[in-house]
PDB file of N, CA, C and O in Angstrom:
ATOM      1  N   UNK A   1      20.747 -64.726  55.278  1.00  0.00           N
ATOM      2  CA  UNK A   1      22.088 -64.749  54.735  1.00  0.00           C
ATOM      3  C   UNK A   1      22.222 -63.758  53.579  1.00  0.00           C
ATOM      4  O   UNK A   1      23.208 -63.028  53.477  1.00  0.00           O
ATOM      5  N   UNK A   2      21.141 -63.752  52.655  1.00  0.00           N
ATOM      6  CA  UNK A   2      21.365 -62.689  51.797  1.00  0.00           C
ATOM      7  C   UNK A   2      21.413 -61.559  52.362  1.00  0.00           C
ATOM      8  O   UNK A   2      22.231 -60.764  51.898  1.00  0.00           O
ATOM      9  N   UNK A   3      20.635 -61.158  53.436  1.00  0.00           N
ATOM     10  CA  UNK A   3      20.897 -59.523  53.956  1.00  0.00           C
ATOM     11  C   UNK A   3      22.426 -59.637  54.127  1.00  0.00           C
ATOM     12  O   UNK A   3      23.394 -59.145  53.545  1.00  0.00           O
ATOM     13  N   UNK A   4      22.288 -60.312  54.951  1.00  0.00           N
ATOM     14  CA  UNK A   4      24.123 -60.153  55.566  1.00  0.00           C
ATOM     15  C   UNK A   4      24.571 -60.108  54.381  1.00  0.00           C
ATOM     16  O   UNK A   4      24.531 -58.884  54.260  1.00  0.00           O
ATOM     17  N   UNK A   5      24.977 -60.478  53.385  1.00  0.00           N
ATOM     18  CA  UNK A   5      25.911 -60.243  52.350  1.00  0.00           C
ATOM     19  C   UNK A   5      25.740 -59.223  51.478  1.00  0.00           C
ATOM     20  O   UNK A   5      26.734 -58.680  50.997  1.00  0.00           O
ATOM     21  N   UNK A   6      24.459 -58.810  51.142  1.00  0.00           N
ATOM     22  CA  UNK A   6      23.862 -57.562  50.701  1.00  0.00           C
ATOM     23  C   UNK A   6      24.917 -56.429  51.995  1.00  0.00           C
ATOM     24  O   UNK A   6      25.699 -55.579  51.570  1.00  0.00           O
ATOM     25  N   UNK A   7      24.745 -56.623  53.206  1.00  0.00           N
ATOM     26  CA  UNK A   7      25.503 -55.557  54.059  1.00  0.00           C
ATOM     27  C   UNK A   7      26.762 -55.758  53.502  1.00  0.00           C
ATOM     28  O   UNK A   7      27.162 -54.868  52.752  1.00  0.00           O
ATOM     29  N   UNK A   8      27.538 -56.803  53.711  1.00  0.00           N
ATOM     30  CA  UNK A   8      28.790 -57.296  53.829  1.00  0.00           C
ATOM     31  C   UNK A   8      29.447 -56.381  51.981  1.00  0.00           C
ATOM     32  O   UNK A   8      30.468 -55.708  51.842  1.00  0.00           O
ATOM     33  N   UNK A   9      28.670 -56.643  51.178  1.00  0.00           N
ATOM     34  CA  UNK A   9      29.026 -56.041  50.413  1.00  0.00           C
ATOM     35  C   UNK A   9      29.212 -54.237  50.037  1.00  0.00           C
ATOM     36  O   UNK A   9      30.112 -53.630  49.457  1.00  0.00           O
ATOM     37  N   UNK A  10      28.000 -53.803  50.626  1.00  0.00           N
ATOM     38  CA  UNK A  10      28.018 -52.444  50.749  1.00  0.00           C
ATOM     39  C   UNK A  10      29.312 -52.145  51.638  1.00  0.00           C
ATOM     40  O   UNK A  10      30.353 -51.768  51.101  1.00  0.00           O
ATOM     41  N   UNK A  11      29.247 -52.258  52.494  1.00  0.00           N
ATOM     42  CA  UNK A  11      30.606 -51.981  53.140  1.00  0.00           C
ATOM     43  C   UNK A  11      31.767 -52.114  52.845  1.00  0.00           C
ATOM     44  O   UNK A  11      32.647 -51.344  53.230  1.00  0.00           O
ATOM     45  N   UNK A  12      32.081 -53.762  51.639  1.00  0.00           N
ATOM     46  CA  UNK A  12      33.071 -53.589  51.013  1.00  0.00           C
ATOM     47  C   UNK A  12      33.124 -52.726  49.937  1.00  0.00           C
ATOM     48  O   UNK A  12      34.179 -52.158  49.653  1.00  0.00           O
ATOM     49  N   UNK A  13      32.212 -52.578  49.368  1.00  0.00           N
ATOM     50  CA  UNK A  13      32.299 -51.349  48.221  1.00  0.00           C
ATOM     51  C   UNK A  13      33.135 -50.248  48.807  1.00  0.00           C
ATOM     52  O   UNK A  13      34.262 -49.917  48.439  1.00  0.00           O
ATOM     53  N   UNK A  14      32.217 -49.592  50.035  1.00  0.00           N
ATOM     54  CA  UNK A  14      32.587 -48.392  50.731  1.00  0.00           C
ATOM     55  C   UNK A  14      34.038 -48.525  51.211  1.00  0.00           C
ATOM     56  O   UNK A  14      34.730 -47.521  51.378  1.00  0.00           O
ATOM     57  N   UNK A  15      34.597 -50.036  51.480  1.00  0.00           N
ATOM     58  CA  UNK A  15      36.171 -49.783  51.785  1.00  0.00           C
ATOM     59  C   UNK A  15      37.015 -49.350  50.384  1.00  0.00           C
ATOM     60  O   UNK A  15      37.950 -48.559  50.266  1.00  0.00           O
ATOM     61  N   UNK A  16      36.353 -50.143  49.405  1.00  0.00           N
ATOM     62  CA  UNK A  16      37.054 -50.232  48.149  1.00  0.00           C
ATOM     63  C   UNK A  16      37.414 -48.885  47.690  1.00  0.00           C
ATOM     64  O   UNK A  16      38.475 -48.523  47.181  1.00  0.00           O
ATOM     65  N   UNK A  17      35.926 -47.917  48.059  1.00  0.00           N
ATOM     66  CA  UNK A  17      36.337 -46.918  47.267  1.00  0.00           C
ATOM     67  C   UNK A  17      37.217 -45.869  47.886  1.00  0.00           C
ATOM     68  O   UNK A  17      37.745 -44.933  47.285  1.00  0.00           O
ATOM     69  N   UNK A  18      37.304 -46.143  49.156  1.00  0.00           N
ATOM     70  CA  UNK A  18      37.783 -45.127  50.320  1.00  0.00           C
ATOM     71  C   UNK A  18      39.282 -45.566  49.739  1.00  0.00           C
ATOM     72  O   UNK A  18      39.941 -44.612  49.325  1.00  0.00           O
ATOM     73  N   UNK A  19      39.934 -46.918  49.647  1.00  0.00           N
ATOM     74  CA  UNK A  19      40.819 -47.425  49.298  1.00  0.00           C
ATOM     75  C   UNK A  19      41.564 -46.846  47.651  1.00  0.00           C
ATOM     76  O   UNK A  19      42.706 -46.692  47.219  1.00  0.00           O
ATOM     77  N   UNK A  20      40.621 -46.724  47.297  1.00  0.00           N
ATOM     78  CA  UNK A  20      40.714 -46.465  45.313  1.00  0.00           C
ATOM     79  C   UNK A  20      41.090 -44.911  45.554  1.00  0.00           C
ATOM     80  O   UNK A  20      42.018 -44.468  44.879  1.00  0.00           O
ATOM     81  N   UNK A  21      40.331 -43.907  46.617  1.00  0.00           N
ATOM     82  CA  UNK A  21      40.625 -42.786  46.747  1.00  0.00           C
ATOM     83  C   UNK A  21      42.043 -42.241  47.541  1.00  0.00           C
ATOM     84  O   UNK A  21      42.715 -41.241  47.287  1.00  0.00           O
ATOM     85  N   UNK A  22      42.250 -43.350  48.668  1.00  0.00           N
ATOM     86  CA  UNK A  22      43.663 -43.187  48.782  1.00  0.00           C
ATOM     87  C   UNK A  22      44.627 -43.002  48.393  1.00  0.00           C
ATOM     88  O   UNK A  22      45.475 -42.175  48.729  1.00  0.00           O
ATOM     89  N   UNK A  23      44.622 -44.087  47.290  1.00  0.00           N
ATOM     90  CA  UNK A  23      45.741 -44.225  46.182  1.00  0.00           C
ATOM     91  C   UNK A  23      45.981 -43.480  45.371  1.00  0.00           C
ATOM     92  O   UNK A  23      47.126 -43.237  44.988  1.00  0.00           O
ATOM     93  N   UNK A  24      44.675 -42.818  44.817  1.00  0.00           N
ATOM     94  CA  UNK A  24      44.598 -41.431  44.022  1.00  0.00           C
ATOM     95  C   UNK A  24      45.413 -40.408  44.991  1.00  0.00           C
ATOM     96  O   UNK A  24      46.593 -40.109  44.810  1.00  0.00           O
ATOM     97  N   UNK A  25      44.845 -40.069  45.725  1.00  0.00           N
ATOM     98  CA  UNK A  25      45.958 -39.031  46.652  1.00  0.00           C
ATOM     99  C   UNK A  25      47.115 -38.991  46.795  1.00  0.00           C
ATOM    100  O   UNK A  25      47.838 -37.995  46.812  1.00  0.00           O
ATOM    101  N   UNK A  26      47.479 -40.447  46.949  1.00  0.00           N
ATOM    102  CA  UNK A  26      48.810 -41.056  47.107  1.00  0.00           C
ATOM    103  C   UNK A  26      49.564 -40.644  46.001  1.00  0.00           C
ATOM    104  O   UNK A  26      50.598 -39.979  46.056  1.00  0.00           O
ATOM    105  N   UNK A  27      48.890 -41.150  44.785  1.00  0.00           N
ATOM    106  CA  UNK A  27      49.785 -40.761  43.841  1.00  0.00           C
ATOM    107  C   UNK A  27      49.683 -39.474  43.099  1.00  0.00           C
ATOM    108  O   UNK A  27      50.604 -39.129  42.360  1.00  0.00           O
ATOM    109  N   UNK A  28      48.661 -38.775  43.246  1.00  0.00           N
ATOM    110  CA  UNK A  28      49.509 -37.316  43.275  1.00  0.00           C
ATOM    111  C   UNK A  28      49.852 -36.392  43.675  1.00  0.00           C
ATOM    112  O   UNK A  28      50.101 -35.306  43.153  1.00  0.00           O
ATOM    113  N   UNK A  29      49.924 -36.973  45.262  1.00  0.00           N
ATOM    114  CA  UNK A  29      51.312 -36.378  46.255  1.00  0.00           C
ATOM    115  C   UNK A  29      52.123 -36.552  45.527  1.00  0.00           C
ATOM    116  O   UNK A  29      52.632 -35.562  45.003  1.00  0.00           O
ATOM    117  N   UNK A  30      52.693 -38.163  45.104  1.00  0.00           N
ATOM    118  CA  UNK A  30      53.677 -38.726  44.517  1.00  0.00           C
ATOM    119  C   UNK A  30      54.146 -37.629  43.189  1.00  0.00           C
ATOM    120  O   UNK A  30      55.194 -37.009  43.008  1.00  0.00           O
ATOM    121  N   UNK A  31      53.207 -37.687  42.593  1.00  0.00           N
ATOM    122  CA  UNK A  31      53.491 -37.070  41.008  1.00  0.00           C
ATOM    123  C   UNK A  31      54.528 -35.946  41.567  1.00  0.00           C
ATOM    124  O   UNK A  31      55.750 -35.820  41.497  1.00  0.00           O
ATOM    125  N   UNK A  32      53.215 -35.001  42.296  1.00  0.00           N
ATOM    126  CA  UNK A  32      53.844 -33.649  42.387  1.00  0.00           C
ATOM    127  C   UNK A  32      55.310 -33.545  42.968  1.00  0.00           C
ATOM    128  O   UNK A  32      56.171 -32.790  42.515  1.00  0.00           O
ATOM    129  N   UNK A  33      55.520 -34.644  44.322  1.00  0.00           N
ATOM    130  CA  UNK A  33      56.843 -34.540  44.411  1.00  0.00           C
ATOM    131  C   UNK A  33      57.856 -34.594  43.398  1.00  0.00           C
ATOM    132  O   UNK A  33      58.559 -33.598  43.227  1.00  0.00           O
ATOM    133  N   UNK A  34      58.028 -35.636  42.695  1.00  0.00           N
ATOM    134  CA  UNK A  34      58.436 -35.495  41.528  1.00  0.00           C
ATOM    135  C   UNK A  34      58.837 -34.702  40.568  1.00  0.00           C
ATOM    136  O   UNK A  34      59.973 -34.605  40.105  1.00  0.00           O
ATOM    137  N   UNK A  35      57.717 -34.036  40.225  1.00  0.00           N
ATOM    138  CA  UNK A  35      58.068 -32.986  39.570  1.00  0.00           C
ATOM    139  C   UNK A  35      58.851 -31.622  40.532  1.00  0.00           C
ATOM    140  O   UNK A  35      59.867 -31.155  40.018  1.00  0.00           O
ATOM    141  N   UNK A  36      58.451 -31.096  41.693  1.00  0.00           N
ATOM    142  CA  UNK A  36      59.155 -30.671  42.025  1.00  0.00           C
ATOM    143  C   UNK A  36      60.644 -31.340  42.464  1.00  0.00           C
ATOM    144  O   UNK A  36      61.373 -30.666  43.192  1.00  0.00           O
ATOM    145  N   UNK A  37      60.829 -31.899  42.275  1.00  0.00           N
ATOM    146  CA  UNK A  37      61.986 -32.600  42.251  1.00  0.00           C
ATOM    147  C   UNK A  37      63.087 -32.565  40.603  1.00  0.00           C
ATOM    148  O   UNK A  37      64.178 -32.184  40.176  1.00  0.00           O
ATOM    149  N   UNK A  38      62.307 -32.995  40.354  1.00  0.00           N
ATOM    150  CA  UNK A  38      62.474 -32.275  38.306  1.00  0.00           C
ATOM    151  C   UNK A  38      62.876 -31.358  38.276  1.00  0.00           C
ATOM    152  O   UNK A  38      64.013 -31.142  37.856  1.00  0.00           O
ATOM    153  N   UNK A  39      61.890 -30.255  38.821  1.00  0.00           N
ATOM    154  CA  UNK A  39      62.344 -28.388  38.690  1.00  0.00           C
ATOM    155  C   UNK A  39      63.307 -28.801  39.269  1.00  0.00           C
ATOM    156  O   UNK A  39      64.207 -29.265  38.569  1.00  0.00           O
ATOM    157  N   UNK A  40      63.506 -28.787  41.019  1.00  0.00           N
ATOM    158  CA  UNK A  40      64.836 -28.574  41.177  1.00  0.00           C
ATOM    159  C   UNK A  40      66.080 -28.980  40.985  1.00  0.00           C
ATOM    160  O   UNK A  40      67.043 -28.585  41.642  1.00  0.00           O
ATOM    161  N   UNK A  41      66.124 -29.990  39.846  1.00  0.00           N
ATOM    162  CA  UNK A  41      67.323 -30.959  39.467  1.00  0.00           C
ATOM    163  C   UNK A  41      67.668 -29.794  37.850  1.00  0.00           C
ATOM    164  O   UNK A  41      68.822 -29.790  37.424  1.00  0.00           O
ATOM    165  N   UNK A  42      66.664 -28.981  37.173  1.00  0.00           N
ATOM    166  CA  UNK A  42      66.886 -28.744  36.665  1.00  0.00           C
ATOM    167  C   UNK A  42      67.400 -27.509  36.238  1.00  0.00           C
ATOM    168  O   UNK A  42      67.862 -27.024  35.205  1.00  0.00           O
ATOM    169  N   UNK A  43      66.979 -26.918  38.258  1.00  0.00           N
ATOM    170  CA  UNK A  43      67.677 -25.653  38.350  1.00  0.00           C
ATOM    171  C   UNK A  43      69.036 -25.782  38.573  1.00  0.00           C
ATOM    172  O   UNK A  43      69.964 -25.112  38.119  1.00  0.00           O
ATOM    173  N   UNK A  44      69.041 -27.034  39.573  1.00  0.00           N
ATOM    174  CA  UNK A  44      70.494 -27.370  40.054  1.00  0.00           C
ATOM    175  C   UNK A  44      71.301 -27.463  38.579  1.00  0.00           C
ATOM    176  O   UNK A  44      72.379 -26.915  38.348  1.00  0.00           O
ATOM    177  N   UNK A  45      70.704 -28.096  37.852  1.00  0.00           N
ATOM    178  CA  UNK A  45      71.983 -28.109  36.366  1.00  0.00           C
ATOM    179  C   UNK A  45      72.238 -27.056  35.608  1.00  0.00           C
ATOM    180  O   UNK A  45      73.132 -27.098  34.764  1.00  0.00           O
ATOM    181  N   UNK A  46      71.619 -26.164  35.774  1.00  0.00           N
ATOM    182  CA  UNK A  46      71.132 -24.979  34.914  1.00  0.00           C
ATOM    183  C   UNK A  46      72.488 -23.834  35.832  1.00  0.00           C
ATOM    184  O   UNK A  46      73.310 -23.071  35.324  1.00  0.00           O
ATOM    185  N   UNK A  47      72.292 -24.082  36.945  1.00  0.00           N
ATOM    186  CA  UNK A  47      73.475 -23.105  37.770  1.00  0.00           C
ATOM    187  C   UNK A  47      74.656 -24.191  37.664  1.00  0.00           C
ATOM    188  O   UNK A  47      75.738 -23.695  37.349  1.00  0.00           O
ATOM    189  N   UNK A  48      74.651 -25.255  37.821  1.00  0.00           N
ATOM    190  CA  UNK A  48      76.102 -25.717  37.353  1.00  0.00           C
ATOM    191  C   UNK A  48      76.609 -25.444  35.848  1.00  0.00           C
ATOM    192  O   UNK A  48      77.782 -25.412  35.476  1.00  0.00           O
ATOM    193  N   UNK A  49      75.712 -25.297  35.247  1.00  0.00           N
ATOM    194  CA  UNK A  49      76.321 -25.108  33.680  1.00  0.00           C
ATOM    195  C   UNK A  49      76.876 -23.894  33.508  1.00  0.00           C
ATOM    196  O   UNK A  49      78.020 -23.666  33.114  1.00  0.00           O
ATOM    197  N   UNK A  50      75.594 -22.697  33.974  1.00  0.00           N
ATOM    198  CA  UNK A  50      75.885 -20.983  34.196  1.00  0.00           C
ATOM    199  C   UNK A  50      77.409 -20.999  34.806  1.00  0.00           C
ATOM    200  O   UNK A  50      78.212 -20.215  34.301  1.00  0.00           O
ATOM    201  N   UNK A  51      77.848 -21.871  35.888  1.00  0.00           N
ATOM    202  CA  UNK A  51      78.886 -21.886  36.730  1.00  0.00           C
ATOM    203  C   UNK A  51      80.115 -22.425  35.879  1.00  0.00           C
ATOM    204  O   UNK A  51      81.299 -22.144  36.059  1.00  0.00           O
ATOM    205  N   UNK A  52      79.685 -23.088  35.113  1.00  0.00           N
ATOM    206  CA  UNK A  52      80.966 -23.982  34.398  1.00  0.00           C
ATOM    207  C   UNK A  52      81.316 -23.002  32.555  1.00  0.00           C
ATOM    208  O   UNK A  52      82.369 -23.082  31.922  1.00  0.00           O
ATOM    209  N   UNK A  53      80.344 -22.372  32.237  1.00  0.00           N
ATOM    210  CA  UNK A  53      80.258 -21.568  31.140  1.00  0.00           C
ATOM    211  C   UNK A  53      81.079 -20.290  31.846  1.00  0.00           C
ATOM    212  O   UNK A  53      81.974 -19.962  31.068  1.00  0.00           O
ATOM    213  N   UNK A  54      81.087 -19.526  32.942  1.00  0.00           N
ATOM    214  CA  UNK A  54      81.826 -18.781  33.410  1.00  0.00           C
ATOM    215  C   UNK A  54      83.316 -19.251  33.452  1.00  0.00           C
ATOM    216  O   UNK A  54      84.287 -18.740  32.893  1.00  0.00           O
ATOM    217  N   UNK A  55      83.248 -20.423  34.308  1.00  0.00           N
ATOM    218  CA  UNK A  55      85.011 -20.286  35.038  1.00  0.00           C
ATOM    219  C   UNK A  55      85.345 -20.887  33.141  1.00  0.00           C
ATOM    220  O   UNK A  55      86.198 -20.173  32.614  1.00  0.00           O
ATOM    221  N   UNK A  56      84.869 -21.862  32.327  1.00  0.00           N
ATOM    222  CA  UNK A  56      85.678 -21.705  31.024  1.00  0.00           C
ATOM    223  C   UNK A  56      85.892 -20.099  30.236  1.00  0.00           C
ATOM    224  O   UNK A  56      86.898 -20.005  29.532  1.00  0.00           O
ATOM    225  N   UNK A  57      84.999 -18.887  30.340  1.00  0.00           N
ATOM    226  CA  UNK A  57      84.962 -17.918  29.653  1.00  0.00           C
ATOM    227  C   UNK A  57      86.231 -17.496  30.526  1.00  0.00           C
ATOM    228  O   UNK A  57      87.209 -17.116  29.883  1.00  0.00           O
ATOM    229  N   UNK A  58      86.315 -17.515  31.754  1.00  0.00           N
ATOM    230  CA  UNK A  58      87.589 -16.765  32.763  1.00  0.00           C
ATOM    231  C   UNK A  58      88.688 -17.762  32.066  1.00  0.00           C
ATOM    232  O   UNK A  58      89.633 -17.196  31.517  1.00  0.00           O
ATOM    233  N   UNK A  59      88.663 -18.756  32.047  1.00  0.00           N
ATOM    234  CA  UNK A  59      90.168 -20.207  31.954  1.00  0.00           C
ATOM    235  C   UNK A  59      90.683 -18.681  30.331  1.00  0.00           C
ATOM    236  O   UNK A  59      91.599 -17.860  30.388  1.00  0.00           O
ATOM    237  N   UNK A  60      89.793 -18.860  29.310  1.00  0.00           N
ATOM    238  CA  UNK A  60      90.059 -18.418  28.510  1.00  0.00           C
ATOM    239  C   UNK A  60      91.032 -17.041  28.773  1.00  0.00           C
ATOM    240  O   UNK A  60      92.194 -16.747  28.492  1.00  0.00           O
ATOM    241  N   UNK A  61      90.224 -16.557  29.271  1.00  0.00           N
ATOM    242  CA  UNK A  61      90.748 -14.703  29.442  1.00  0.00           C
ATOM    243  C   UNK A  61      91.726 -14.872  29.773  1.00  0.00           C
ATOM    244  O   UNK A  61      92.442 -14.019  29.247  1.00  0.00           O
ATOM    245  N   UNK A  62      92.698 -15.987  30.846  1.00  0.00           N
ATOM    246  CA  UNK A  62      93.617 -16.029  31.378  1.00  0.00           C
ATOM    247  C   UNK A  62      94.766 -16.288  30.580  1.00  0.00           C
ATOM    248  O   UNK A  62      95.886 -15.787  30.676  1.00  0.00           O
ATOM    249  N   UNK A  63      94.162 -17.485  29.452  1.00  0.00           N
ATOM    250  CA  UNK A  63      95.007 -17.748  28.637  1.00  0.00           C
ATOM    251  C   UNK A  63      95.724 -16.560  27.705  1.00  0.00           C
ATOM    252  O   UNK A  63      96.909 -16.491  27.377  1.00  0.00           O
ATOM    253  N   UNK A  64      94.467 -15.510  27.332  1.00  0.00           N
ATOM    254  CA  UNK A  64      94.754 -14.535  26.644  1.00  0.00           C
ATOM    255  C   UNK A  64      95.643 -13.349  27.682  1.00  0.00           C
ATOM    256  O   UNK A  64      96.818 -13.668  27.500  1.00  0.00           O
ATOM    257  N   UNK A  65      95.635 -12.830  28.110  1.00  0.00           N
ATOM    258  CA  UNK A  65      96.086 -12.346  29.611  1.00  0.00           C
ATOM    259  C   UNK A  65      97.650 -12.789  29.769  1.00  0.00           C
ATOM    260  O   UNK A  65      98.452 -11.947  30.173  1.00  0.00           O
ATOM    261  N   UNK A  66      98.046 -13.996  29.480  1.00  0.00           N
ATOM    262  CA  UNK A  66      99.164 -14.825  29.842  1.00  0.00           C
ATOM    263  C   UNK A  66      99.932 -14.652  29.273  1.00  0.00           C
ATOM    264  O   UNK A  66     101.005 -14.260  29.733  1.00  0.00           O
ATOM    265  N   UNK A  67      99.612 -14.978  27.386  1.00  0.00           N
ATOM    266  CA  UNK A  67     100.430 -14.438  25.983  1.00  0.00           C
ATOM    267  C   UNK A  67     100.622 -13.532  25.991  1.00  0.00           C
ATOM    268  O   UNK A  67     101.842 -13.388  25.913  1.00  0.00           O
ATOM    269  N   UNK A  68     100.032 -12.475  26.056  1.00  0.00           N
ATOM    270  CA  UNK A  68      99.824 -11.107  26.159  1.00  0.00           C
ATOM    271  C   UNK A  68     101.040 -10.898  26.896  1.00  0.00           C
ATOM    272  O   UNK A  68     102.047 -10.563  26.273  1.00  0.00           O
ATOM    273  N   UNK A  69     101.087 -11.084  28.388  1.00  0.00           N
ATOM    274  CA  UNK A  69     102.381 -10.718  29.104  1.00  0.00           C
ATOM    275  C   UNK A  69     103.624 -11.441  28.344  1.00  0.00           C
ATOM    276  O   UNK A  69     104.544 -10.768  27.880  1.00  0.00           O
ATOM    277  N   UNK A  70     103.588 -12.803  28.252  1.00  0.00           N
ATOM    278  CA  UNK A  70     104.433 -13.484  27.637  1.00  0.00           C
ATOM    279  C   UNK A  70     105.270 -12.683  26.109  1.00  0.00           C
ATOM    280  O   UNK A  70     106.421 -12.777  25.683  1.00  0.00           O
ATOM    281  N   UNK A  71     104.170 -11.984  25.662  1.00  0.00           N
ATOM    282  CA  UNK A  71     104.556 -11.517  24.143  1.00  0.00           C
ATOM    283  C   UNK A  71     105.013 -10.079  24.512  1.00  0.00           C
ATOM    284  O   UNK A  71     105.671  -9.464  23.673  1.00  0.00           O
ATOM    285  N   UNK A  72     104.755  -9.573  25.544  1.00  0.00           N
ATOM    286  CA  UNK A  72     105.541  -7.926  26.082  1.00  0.00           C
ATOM    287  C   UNK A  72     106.780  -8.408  26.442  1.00  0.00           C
ATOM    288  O   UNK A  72     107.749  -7.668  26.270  1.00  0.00           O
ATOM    289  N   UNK A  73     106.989  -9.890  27.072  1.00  0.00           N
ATOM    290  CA  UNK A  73     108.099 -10.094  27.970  1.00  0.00           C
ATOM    291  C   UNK A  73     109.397 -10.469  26.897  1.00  0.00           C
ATOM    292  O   UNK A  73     110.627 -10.468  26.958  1.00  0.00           O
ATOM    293  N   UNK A  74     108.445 -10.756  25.983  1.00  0.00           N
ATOM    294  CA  UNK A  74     109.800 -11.580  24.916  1.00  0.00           C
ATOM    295  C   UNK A  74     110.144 -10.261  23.700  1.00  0.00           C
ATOM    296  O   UNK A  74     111.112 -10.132  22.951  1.00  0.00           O
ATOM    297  N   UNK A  75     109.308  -9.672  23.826  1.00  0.00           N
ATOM    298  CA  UNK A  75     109.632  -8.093  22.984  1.00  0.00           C
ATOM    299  C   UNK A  75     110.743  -7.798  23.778  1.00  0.00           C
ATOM    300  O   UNK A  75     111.868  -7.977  23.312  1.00  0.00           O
ATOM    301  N   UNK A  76     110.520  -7.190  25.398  1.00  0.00           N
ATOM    302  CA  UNK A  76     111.483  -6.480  26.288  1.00  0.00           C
ATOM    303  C   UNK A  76     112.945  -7.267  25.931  1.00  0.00           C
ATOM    304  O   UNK A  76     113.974  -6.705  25.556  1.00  0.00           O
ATOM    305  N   UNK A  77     112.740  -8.831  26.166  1.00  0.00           N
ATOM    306  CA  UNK A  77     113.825  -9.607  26.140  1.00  0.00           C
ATOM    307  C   UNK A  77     114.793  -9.234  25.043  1.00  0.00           C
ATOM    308  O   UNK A  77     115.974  -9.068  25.347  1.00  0.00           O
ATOM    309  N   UNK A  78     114.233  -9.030  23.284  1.00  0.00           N
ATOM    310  CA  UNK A  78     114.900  -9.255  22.326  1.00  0.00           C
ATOM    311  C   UNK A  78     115.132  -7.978  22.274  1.00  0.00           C
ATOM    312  O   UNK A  78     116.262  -7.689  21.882  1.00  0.00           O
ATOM    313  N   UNK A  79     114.117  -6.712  22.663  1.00  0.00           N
ATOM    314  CA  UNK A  79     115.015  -5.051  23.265  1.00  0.00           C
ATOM    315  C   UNK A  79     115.799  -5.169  23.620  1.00  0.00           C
ATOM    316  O   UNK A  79     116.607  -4.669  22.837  1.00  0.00           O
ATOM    317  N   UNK A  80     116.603  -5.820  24.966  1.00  0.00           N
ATOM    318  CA  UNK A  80     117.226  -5.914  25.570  1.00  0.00           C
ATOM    319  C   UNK A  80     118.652  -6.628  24.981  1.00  0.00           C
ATOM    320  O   UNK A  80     119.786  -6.242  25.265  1.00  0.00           O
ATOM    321  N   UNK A  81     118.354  -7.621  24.203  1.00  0.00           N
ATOM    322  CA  UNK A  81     118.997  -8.010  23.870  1.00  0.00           C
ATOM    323  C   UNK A  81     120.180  -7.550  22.597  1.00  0.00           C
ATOM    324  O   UNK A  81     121.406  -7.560  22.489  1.00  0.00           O
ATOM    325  N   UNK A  82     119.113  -7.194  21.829  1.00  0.00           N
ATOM    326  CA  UNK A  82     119.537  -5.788  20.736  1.00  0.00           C
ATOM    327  C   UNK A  82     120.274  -5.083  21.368  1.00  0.00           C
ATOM    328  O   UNK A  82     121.475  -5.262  21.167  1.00  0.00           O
ATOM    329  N   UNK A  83     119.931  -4.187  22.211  1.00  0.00           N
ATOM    330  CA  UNK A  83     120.619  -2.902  22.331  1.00  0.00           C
ATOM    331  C   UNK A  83     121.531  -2.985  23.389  1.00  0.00           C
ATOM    332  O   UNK A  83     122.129  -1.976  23.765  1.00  0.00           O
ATOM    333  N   UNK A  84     121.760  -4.459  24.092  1.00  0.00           N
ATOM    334  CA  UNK A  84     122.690  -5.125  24.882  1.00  0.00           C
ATOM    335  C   UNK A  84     123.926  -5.127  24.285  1.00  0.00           C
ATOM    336  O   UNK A  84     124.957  -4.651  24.759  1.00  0.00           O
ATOM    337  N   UNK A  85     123.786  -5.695  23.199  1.00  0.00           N
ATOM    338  CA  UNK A  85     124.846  -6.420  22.620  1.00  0.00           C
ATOM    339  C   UNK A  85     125.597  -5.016  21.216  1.00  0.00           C
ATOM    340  O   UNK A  85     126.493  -5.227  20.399  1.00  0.00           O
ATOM    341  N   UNK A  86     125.107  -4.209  21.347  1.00  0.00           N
ATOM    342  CA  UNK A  86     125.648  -2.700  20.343  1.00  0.00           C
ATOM    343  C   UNK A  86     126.259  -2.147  21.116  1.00  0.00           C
ATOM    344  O   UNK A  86     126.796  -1.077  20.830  1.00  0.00           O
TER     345      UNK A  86
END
């Protein structure tokens, strides 16, 4: 009976560790997915921001762009109006 369990044990060792080494693998498959997962969440935000820092720098220009016409249009208007009314 002691042999047998002397076996019985070696073999469980040998599952244990085959088992202990799995898990190691397992988890840093795991890790690494992760992290690549990280990078790419952080590229993904990084081009939405680049993307959202643009169309506000354009929103702007437009605004400026807008007055601009607005302030030629109301010059022409009060030209017009001036030299309408003489």
């Amino acid at each position: 009976m002691d042999h047998g369990f002397k076996t019985w044990r070696k073999w469980m060792d040998g599952e244990l560790e085959t088992y202990k080494w799995q898990m190691r693998e397992e988890q840093t498959i795991q890790a690494e997915l992760m992290a690549n997962a990280e990078r790419r969440l952080h590229e993904a935000n990084r081009a939405a921001m680049t993307a959202l820092m643009q169309r506000q720098a354009g929103q702007l220009r437009w605004i400026d762009v807008v007055v601009e016409e607005r302030a030629i249009m109301l010059r022409e208007m009060e030209g017009a109006e001036i030299h309408g009314g003489e």
